[in-house]
C-alpha positions as CSV (number, residue, x, y, z in Angstrom):
1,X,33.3,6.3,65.1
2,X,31.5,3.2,63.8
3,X,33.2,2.0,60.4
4,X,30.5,0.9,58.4
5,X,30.1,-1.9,56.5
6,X,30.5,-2.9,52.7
7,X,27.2,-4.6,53.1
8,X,25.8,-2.0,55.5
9,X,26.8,0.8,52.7
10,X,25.2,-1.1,49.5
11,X,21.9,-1.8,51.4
12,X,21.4,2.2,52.3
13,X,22.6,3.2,49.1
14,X,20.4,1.0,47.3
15,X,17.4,2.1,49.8
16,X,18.0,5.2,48.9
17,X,17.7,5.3,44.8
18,X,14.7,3.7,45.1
19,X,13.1,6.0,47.3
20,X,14.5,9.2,45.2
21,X,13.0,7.1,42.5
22,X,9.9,6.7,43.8
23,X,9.7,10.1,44.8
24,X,10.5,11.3,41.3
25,X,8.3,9.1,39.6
26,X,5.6,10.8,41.4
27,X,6.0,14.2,40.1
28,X,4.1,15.3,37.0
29,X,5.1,13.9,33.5
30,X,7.4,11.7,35.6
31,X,5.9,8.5,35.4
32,X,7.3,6.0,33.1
33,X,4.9,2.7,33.9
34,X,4.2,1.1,30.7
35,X,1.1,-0.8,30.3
36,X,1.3,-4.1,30.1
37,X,1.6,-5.8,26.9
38,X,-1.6,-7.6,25.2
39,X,-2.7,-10.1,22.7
40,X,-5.6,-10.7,20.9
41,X,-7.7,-13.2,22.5
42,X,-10.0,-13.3,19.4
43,X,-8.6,-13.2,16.1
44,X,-11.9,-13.0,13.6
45,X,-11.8,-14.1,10.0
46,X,-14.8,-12.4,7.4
47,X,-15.6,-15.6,5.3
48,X,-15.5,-13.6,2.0
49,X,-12.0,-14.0,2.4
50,X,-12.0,-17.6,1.5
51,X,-15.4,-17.7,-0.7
52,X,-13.6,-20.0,-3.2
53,X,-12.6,-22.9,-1.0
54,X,-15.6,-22.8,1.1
55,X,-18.1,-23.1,-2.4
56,X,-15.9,-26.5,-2.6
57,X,-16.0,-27.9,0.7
58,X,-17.3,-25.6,3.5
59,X,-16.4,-28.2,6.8
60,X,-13.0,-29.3,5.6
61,X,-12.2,-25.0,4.9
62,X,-14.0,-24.2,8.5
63,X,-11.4,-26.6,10.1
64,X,-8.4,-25.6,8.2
65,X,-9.4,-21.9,9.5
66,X,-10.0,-23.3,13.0
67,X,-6.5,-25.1,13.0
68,X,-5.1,-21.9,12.0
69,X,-5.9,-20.0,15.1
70,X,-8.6,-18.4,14.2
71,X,-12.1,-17.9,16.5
72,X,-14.4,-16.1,15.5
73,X,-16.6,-15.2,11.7
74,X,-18.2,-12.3,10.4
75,X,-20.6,-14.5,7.4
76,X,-24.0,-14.2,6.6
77,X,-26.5,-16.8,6.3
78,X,-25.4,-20.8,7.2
79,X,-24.1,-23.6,5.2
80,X,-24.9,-26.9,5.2
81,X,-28.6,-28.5,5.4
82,X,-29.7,-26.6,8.7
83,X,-29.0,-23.4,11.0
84,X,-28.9,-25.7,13.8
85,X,-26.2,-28.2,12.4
86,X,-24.3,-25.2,10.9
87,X,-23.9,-23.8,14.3
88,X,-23.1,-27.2,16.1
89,X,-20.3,-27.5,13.5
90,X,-19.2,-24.1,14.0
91,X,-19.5,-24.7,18.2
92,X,-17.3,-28.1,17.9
93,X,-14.7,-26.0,16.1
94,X,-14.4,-23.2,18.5
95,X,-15.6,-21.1,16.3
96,X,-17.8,-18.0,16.9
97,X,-20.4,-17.0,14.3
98,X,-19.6,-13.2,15.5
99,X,-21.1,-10.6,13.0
100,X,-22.7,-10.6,9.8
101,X,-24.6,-8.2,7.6
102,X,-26.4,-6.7,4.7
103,X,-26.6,-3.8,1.9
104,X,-29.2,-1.2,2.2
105,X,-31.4,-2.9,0.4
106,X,-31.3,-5.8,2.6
107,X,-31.5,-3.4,5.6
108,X,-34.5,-1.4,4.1
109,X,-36.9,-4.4,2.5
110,X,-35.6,-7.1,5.0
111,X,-34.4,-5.5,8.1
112,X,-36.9,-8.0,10.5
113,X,-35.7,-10.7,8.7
114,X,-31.6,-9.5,9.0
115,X,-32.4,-9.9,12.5
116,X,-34.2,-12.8,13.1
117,X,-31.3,-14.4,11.6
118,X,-28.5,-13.0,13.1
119,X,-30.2,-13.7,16.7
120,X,-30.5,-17.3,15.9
121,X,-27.3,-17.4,14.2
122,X,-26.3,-16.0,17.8
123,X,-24.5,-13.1,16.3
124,X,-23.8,-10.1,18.1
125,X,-23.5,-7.2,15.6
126,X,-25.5,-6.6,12.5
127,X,-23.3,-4.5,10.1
128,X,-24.4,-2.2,6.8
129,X,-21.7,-3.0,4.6
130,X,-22.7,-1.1,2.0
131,X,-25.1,2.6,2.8
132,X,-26.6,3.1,-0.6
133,X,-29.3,1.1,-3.2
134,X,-26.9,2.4,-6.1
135,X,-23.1,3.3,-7.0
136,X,-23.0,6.3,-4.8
137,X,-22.0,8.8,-7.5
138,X,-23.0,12.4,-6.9
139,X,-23.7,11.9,-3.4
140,X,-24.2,15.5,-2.2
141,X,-24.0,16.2,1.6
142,X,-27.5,16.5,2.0
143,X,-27.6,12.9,1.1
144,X,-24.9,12.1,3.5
145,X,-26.7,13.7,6.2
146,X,-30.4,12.2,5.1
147,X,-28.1,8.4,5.4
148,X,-27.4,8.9,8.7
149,X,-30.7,10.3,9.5
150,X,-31.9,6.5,8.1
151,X,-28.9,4.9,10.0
152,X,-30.1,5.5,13.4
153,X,-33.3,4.5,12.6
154,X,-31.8,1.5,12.0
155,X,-29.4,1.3,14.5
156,X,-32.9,1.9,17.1
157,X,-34.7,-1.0,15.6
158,X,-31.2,-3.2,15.9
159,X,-30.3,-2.3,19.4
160,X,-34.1,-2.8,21.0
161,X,-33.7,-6.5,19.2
162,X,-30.7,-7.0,21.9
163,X,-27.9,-6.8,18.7
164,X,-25.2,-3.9,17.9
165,X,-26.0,-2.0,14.8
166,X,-22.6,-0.9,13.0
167,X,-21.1,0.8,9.7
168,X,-18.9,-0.5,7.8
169,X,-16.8,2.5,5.6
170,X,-15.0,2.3,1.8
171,X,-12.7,5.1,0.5
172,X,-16.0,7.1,-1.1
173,X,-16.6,8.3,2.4
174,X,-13.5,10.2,2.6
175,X,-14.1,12.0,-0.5
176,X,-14.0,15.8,0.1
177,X,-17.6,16.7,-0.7
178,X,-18.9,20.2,-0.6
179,X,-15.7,20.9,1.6
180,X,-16.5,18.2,4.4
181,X,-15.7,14.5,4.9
182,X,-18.2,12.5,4.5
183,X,-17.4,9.8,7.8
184,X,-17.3,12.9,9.4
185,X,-21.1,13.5,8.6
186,X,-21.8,10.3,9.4
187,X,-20.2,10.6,12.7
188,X,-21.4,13.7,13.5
189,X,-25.3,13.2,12.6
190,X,-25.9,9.5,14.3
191,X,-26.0,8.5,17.7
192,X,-23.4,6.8,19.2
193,X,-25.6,4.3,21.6
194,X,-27.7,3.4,18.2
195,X,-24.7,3.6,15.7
196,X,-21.3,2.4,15.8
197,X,-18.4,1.7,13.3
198,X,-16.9,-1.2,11.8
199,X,-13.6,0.9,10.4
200,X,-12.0,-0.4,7.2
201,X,-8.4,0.2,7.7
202,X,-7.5,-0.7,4.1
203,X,-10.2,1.4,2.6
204,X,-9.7,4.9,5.1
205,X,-6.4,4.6,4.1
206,X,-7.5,4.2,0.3
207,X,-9.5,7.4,0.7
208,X,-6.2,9.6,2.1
209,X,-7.0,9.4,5.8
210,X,-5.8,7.9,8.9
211,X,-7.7,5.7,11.6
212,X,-5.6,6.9,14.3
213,X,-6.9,11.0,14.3
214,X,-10.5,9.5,14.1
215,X,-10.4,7.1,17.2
216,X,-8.8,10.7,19.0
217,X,-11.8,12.8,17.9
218,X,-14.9,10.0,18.0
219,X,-13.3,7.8,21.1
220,X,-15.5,4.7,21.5
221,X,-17.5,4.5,18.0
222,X,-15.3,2.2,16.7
223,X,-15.8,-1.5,18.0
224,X,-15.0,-3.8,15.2
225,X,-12.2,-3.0,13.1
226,X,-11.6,-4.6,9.3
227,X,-8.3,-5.7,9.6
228,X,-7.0,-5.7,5.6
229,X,-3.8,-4.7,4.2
230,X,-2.4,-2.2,1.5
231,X,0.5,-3.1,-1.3
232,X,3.3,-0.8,-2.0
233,X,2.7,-0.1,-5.1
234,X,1.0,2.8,-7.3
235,X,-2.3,1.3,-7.3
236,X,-2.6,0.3,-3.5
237,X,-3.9,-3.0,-3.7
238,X,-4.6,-5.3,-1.2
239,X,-2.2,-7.1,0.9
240,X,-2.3,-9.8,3.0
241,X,-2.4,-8.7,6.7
242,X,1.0,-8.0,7.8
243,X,2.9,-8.5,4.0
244,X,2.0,-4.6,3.5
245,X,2.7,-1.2,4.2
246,X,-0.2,0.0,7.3
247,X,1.5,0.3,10.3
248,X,-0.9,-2.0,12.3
249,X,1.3,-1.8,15.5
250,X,1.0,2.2,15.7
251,X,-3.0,1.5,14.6
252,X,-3.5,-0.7,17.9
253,X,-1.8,1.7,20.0
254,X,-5.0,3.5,20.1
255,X,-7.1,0.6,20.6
256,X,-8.4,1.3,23.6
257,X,-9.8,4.7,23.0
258,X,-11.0,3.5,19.6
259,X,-13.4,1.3,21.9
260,X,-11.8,-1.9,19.8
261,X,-13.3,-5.4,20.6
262,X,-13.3,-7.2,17.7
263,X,-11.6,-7.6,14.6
264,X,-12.0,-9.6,11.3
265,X,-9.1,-10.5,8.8
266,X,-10.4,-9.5,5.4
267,X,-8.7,-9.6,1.4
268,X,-10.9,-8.9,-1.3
269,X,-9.4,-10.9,-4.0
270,X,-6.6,-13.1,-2.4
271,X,-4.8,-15.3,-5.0
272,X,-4.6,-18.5,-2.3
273,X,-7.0,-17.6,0.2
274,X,-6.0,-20.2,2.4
275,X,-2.8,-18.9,2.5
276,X,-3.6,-15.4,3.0
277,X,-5.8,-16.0,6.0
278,X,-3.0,-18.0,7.2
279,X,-0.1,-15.1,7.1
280,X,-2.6,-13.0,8.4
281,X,-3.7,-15.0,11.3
282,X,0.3,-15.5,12.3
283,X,0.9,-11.7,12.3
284,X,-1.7,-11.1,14.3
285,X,-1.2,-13.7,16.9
286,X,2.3,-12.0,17.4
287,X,1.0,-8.7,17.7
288,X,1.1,-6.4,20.7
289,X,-0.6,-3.3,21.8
């Protein structure tokens, strides 16, 4: 009888874990590879954010946001003398004039002229940021249904220009409504090659929803999220990304079926909006989904 070998005896044992291993891995429910882990390659801001500071000096706020890690904009219109030196500026700074859109009105009186700009701004996505020409009281779900007749017809005239036509949500969609949701409507009555969805996540949570169980049941209709924050407190204000209570991590787990590829840092009313886009930035860059 051959004595084996300390050596010997390690080297089979160890060849023979991993293939049990292997063989278990490959039975069903088994498998425990983990994705790999990602970060944001483009970290967008939406320029009402920092309104204020830009009114007072637009190049010297662009830059600060730049510096911050920041590449992308969602803005409408230009600053500065010209288009063409707004977007060399913007090009020198690394930073990508993105998206951009318009009300209703502004999509119904001047939808040729919404586009024209936005394809020489060299925007990608033209966004309705707001569905109605009033307050949107009393909106029955007729009405609902009759908005997202006019949203694809929209969304048509958007997508033959070569730009991506998307809706951009408050709470008053979530509102019950003749016992349905009205996103759900929405969802459910345009189509997805003509309309997609920029989600709020501040504002679905405003209205008592979740993003997560709408990426599950519309997968892929939502390409540009609004990435804005929620205080603890009774009244749910807004946060600064990150300094509130949405679980963003949990959020970006579903990016992927969600159909994600861009987001924009937004605050409605930030008391230093400098500083806001700047904790906002620095949560996102260490974010991983």
């Amino acid at each position: 009888m051959v004595k084996e070998s300390r050596r010997d005896f390690i080297k089979k044992s160890a060849l023979g874990a991993a293939g049990l291993t292997a063989a278990i891995n490959t039975l069903p429910g088994c498998n425990k590879t983990v994705a790999p882990s990602r970060a944001l390659e483009v970290i967008g801001l939406q320029t009402s954010t920092i309104s204020k500071p830009l009114r007072e000096d637009y190049k010297a706020t662009l830059q600060k946001v730049a510096e911050m890690g920041y590449n992308a904009l969602e803005l409408g219109g230009y600053m500065g003398p010209s288009m063409q030196e707004f977007k060399a500026f913007l090009a020198e700074l690394g930073l990508d004039p993105l998206s951009g859109g318009a009300s209703m009105i502004g999509l119904r009186d001047e939808l040729d002229k919404n586009i024209e700009e936005s394809l020489q701004m060299g925007k990608k996505y033209l966004i309705c940021f707001w569905p109605w020409t009033d307050s949107a009281e009393n909106k029955t779900i007729d009405d609902w249904k009759r908005l997202a007749g006019s949203l694809n017809k929209i969304g048509e005239k958007v997508k033959q220009a070569g730009l991506v036509f998307a809706y951009h949500n408050h709470d008053i969609e979530f509102k019950l409504t003749e016992g349905q949701i009205p996103y759900d409507v929405i969802l459910e009555n345009t189509d997805p090659a003509l309309v997609n969805m920029e989600i709020d996540l501040y504002w679905i949570k405003k209205g008592g929803q979740e993003p997560v169980p709408y990426f599950e049941k519309y997968p892929g209709r939502f390409p540009v999220w609004h990435i804005k924050d929620m205080d603890d407190s009774p009244e749910q204000d807004f946060a600064c990304v990150g300094r509130g209570i949405i679980d963003f991590p949990a959020i970006f787990a579903k990016a992927d079926i969600a159909g994600m590829k861009h987001v924009f840092v937004e605050h409605d009313r930030p008391a230093d909006p400098l500083e806001c886009a700047r904790v906002s930035c620095e949560y996102l860059k260490q974010l991983r989904y």
